[in-house]
C-alpha positions in Angstrom: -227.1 -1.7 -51.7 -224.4 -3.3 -52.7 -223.8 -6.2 -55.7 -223.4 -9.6 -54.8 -219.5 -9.5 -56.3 -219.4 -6.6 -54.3 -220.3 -8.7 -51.3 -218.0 -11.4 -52.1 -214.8 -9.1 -52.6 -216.3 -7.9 -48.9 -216.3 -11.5 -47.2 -213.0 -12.6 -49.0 -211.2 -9.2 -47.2 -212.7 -9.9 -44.0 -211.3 -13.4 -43.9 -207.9 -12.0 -44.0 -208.8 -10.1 -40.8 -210.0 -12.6 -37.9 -209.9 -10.9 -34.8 -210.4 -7.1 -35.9 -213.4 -8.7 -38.8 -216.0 -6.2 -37.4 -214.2 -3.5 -37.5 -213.6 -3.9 -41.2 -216.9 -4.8 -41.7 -218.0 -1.7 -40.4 -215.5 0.4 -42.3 -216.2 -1.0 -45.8 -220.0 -0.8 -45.0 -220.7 2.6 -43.7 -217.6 4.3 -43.8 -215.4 3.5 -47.1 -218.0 5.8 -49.0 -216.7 9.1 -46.8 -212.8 8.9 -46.3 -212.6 12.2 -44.4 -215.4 11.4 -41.9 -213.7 8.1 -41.4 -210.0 10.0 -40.9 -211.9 12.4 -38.6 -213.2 9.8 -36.7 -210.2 8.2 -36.2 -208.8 11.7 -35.4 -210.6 12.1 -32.8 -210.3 8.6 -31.4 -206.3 9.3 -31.1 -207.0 12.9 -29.8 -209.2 10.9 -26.7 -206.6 8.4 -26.3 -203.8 10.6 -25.9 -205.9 12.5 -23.4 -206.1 9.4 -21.4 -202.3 8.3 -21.1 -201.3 8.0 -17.4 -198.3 10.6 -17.3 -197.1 9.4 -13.6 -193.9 7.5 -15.3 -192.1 7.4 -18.1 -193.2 3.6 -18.9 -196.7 4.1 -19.2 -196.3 7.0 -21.5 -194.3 4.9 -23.7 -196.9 1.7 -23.4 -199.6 4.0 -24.3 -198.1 5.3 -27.4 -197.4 2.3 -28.9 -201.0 1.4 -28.3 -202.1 4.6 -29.9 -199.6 4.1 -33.1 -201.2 0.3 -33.1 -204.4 0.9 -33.1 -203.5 4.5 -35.8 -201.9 1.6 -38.0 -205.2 -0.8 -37.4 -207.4 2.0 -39.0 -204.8 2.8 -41.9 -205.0 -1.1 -43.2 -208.8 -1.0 -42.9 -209.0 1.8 -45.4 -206.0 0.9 -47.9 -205.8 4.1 -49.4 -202.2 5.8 -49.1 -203.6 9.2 -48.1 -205.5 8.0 -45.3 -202.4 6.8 -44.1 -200.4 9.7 -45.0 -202.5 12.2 -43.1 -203.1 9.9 -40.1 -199.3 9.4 -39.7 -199.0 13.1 -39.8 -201.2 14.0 -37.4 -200.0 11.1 -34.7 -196.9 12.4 -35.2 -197.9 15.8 -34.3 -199.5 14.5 -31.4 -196.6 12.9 -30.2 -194.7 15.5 -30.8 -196.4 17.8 -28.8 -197.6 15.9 -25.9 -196.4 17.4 -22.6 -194.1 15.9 -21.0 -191.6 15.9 -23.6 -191.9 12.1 -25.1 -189.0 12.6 -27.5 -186.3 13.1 -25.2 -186.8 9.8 -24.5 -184.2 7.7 -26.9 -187.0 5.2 -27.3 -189.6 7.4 -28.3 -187.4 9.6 -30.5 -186.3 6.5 -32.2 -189.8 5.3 -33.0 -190.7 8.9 -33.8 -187.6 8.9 -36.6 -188.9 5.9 -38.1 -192.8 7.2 -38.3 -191.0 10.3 -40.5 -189.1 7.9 -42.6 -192.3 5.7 -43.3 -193.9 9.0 -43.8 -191.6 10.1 -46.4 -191.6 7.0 -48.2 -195.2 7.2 -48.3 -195.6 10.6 -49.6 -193.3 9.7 -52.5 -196.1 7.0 -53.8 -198.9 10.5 -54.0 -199.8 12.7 -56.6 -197.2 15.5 -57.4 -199.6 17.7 -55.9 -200.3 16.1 -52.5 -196.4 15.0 -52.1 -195.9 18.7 -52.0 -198.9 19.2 -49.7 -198.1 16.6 -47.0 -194.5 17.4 -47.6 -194.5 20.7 -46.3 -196.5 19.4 -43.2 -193.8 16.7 -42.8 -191.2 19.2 -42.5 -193.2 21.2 -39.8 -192.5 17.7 -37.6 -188.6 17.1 -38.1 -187.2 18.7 -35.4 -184.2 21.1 -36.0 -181.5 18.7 -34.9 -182.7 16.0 -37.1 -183.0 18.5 -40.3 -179.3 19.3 -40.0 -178.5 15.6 -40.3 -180.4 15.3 -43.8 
């Protein structure tokens, strides 16, 4: 169970969060205490929701991945913690990168794709020396070969 501060520090986060409170509330009950289960929950959430995108035009495709990176973001804040994000970032990028059709032909997409790496990088460089080099090398698995040449 947890302390009344506990609580408190509970009730004063949720406040910041009006419209997504349950959510939270449900993420700092039950889930905060197992971070993977949480990130393999939200996995497979994306996983589902990219399985549902409506492929018959190039709009929808792009409407439907920004609602997927939203809602990816929505779950990162919830939990706070810098590998959660780094490792959910990762893995929507890999998504998007291989979801058939080809999204990042699109300039768009590949422009919003460039900026999740650059966020990623950024983010890796606040980890341990050890996970940096971790998630680093899975970073590099997701820059494609044009972009590479350019760094």
């Amino acid at each position: 169970m947890r302390s009344p501060g506990e609580l408190v520090e509970l009730c004063l986060r949720l406040s910041r969060f009006k419209k997504e409170n349950k959510e939270l509330l449900t993420y700092l009950l039950f889930d905060s205490s197992d971070e993977p289960g949480y990130i393999n929950s939200v996995k497979s959430g994306i996983d589902e929701q990219f399985g549902e995108i409506n492929t018959t035009s190039t709009y929808f495709i792009k409407k439907s991945i920004r609602k997927i990176l939203r809602n990816t973001k929505k779950y990162i804040r919830y939990s706070g913690k810098k590998e959660t994000e780094v490792e959910l970032l990762i893995y929507f990028c890999s998504k998007m990168k291989s979801f058939r059709p080809p999204v990042l032909n699109n300039t768009s997409m590949n422009s919003l794709y460039s900026r999740l790496i650059e966020s990623l990088r950024k983010s890796i460089l606040t980890l341990h020396e050890d996970l940096q080099y971790d998630y680093g090398k899975e970073m590099e698995e997701l820059i494609p070969p044009i972009t590479k040449s350019r760094l």
